[in-house]
N, C-alpha and C positions, 0 to 999 in steps of 0.2 A: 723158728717159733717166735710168737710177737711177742713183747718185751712191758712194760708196764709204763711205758714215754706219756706221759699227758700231750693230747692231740688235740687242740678244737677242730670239732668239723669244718668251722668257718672260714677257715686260717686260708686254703686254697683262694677261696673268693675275695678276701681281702687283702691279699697276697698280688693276683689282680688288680685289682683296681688302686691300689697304689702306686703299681707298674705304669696304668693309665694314666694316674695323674688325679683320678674321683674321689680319692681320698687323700688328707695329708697326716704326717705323723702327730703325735699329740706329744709334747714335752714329760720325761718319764718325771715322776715323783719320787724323790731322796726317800730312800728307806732302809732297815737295818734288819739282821735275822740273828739268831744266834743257836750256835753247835751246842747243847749243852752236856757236860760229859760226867761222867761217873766210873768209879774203876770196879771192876769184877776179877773173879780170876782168870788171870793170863791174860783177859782185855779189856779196854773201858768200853761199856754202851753210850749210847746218843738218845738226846729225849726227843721223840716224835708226836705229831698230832696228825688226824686225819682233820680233814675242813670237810663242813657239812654238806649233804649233799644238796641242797640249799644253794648253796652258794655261788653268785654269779662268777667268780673266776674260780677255777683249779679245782671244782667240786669234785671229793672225793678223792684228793691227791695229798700224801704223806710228805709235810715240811715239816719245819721248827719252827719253835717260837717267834715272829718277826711282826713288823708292819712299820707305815712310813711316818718320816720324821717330823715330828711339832717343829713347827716355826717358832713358837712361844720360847724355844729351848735354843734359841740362836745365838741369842745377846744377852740372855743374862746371868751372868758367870755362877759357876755352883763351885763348891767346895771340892778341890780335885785329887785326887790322888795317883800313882805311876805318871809314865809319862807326860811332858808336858802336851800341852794343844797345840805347840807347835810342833814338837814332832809326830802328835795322829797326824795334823794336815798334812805331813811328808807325806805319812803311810799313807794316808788315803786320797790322798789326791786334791786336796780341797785347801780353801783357806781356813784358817783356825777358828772365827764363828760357824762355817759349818762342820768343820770336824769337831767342835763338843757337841753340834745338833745329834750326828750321825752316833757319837757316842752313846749320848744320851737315850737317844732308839734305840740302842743295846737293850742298855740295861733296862730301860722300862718297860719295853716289849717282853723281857724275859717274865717281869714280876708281873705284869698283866697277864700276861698268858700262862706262867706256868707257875706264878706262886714264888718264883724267886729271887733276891734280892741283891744284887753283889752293889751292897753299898754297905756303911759301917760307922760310930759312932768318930773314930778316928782313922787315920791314912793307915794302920796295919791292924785293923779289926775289920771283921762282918758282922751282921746283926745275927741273932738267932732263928729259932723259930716266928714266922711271919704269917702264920694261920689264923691269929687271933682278930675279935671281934673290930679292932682299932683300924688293926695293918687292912682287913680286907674291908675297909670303908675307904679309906683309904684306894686302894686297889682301884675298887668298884669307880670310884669318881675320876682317876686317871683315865679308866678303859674308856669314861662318857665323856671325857674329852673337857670337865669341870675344874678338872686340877690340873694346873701344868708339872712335869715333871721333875724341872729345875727348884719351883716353888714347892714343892713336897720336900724333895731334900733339905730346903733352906728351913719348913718350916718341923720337920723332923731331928733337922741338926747332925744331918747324914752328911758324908764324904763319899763320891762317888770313888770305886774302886775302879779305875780304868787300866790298873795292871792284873789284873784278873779276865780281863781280855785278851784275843788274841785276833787281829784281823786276818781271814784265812782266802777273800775272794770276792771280786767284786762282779756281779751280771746285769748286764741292762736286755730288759723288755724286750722284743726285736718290735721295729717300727710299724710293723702291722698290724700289731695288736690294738685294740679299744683302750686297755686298761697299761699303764706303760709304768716302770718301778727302775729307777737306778737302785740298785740294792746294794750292801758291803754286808758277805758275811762274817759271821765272828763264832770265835771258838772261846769254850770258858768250862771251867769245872764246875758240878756245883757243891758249893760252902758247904762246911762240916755244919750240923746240926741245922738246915736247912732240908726241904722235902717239896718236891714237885707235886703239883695238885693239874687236874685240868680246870683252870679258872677261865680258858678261851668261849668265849659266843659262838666262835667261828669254827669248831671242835667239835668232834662226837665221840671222838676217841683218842687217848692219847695212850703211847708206851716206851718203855725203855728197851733199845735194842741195840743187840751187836750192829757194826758197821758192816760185815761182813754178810749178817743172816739178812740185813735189810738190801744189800743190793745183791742178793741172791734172790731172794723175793720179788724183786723186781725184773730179774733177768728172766724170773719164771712167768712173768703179768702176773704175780700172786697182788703186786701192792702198786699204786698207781704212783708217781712222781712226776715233776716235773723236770727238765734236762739240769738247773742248776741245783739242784735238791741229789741225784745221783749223781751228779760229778763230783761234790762234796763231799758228799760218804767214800766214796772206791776212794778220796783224796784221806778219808782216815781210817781203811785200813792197814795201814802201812804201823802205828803207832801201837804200842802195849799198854800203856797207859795217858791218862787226862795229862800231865804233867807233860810227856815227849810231843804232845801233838799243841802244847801251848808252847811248847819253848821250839818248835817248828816252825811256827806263825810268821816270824818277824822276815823269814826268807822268802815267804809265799809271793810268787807272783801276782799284784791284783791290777793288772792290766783289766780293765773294763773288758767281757766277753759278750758279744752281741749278735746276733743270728742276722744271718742272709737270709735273702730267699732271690733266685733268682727263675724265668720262663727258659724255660728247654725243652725244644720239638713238642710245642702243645701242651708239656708238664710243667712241674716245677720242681726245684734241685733247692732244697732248705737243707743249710747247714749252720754249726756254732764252727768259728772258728779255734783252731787247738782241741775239738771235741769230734771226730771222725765219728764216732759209737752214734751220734743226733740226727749224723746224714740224712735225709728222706729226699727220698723220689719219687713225686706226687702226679701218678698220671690225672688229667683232667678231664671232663668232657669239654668239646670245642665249644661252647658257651659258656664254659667258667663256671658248671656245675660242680657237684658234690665229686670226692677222689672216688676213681672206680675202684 
């Protein structure tokens, strides 16, 4: 029974021609997503969005909150809280100006898209309610790319909470693709008297769901995803609450995951490495048509 995998049609013939040599890779683009969690009885859900059908990549595919990193947010040091920026850089891989960038596309991604905030007057506060006429001008001007997000906190007088994160995984684009995203995801609760909203452009629907009922939905093609979006969920079934799958984080492996694709008798053989479930095996026509 077919499964809910986001497939581009295209992927065979560009899969091809890079093989050939007609196309080269394009440098993926830093970017952040975030798990955001809530507890229920017996389990916490996960906040999801559908991206519109509209949309030139992933249309009609159930992710999280994310999108990629301001350069704005490189160098100019915001007010920080949990750990230091040298130890994200361990955790992610990076040097310490880009691990506050990558940080930083946490949390702003999250308040752009879903209305919420993990930053806070001081290093062991969060702000409250974020709905109002202020916060969502606010908002609206990060999303148009008019306010940088370093410079909001400074001029809000916010302390980013970055121990209210949790780095949980990091996937890069595979080389094929048009559109290419190093990504790091992250895992986070969301704050007491805070409330998720669909604030995304990119969105037509958003909900809160067990980790469980979502990647059953998918095993059913009830809901579309793509391979880093289901590997991350089946990664937070295993937890009962927001709390054991943040204090999980810090073990997570975030070895970069990045798809093959290799030519096999006429086909092709695309895989995620450490992700067997992604496999395909793509027969072709002998002119690098459409998969039969």
């Amino acid at each position: 029974m077919a499964n809910g995998q986001w497939y581009p049609p295209e992927w065979p013939e560009r899969i091809r021609a890079l093989a050939e040599g007609s196309i080269t890779p394009v440098a993926p683009k830093r970017a952040a997503t975030v798990m955001l969690l809530k507890d229920t009885d017996g389990t916490p859900v996960v906040h999801m969005l559908r991206r519109r059908a509209s949309m030139a990549f992933a249309a009609g595919a159930y992710a999280y909150p994310g999108g990629g990193v301001d350069p704005r947010d490189d160098d100019h040091l915001v007010r920080w809280a949990g750990p230091t920026r040298a130890w994200w850089a361990d955790r992610l891989g990076v040097d310490e100006i880009s691990a506050q960038a990558i940080v930083c596309a946490a949390v702003r991604e999250t308040f752009e898209e879903a209305g919420v905030l993990l930053a806070g007057p001081s290093a062991d506060t969060v702000v409250g309610d974020t709905t109002g006429e202020d916060w969502e001008a606010d908002r609206a001007a990060l999303a148009a790319h008019e306010l940088s997000f370093a410079r909001f906190l400074e001029r809000r007088g916010l302390v980013l909470r970055s121990d209210l994160l949790g780095a949980w995984a990091r996937w890069i684009t595979p080389e094929f693709e048009a559109r290419r995203y190093d990504t790091w995801f992250f895992v986070a609760a969301l704050p007491e008297g805070q409330r998720t909203r669909n604030t995304s452009t990119e969105a037509d629907r958003t909900v809160w769901i067990r980790p469980r009922d979502a990647a059953d939905a998918y095993d059913r093609g009830d809901l579309l995803m793509m391979p880093p979006t289901i590997a991350t969920l089946r990664g937070l079934t295993a937890y009962a609450t927001a709390a054991e799958a943040l204090a999980a984080a810090p073990a997570r492996d975030l070895t970069p995951v990045l798809a093959t694709a290799r030519l096999r008798d006429g086909g092709i053989v695309l895989s995620w490495p450490g992700h067997d479930e992604f496999t395909k095996h793509v027969p072709t026509a002998p002119t690098g048509g459409a998969p039969a």
